[in-house]
C-alpha positions, 0 to 999 in steps of 0.5 A: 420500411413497409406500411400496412394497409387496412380498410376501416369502413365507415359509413361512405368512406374508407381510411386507410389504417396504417402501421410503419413495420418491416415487412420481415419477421425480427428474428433478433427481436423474438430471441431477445424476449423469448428463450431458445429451449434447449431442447430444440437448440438443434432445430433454432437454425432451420426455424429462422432460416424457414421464418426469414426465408425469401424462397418461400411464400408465407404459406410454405413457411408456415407449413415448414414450421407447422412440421417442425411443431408436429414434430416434437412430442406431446409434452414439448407441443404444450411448452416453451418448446412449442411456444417458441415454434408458434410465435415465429409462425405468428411473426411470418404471419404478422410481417407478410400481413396475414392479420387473422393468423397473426392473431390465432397464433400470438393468442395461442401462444399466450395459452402457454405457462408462464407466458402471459406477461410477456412484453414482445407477445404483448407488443404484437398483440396490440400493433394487431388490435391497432390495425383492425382499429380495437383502441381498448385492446390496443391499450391495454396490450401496448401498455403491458409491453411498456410496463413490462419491458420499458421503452426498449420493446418499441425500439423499430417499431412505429413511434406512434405507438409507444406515443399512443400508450404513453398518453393513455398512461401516468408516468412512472412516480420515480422516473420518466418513462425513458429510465423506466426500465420495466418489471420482472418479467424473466419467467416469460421469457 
């Protein structure tokens, strides 16, 4: 397992900010929350190959992928189609510790339809804000995860996360947290 490194600066000192996560993008994971369009069925192949590719540094595989975005038609780039090639260029960058571009693609695609609500986008969002140290953000994000998708979203992932919400959160009133199973959330999917 990787550790992500980070400065918080304070006044005389530094701490190191860190979070246990592979240092591979979780291509399961991705297919686990978000849907493979149809429409691109025949292009899921080469978008994994290029995400988890040992071959290429962080910047080829985003620009391999951004291609694969360009070239889809206007109406695909504004749909699930196009979603789902943004969030494996966000999950490059969120495992090579590309911070800023991991921000500005998870974000861009929570713009999509029907995406908001999504528990792995929201996951990824708050491990974010956890890094550059955003604790309210960091809530509200890692909650939503949890509230959506139940325990099972911080599977391999740090556990002081899941700990970090689950302090800041009421327990659900007809189960513990680890019955919990989470809300609805399909349509995100």
């Amino acid at each position: 397992m990787g550790l992500f490194n980070f400065l918080k600066k304070s006044d005389k000192k530094q701490e190191t900010v860190q979070l246990q996560s592979k240092k591979e993008a979780n291509i399961s994971k991705i297919k686990q929350y978000i849907n493979i369009p149809e429409s691109i069925a025949d292009k899921v192949a080469d978008i994994d190959q290029i995400t988890t590719s040992k071959d290429l540094d962080v910047e080829s595989r985003v620009n391999e992928l951004m291609k694969i975005y360009e070239s889809l038609t206007d109406d695909q780039k504004r749909t699930k189609e196009g979603r789902y090639v943004i969030v494996h260029i966000a999950e490059v960058c969120f495992s090579e510790r590309w911070i800023e571009d991991a921000f500005d693609n998870f974000n861009f695609a929570m713009q999509f339809k029907d995406t908001v609500g999504n528990p792995f986008l929201h996951l990824r969002l708050g491990q974010l804000n956890y890094l550059v140290q955003n604790k309210d953000k960091m809530h509200d994000e890692l909650s939503r995860a949890l509230i959506m998708a139940g325990e099972a979203i911080f599977k391999d992932e740090d556990p002081k996360l899941i700990e970090m919400v689950k302090s800041v959160l009421k327990e659900p009133e007809n189960c513990s947290w680890a019955a919990y199973e989470g809300q609805d959330w399909a349509v995100t999917k």
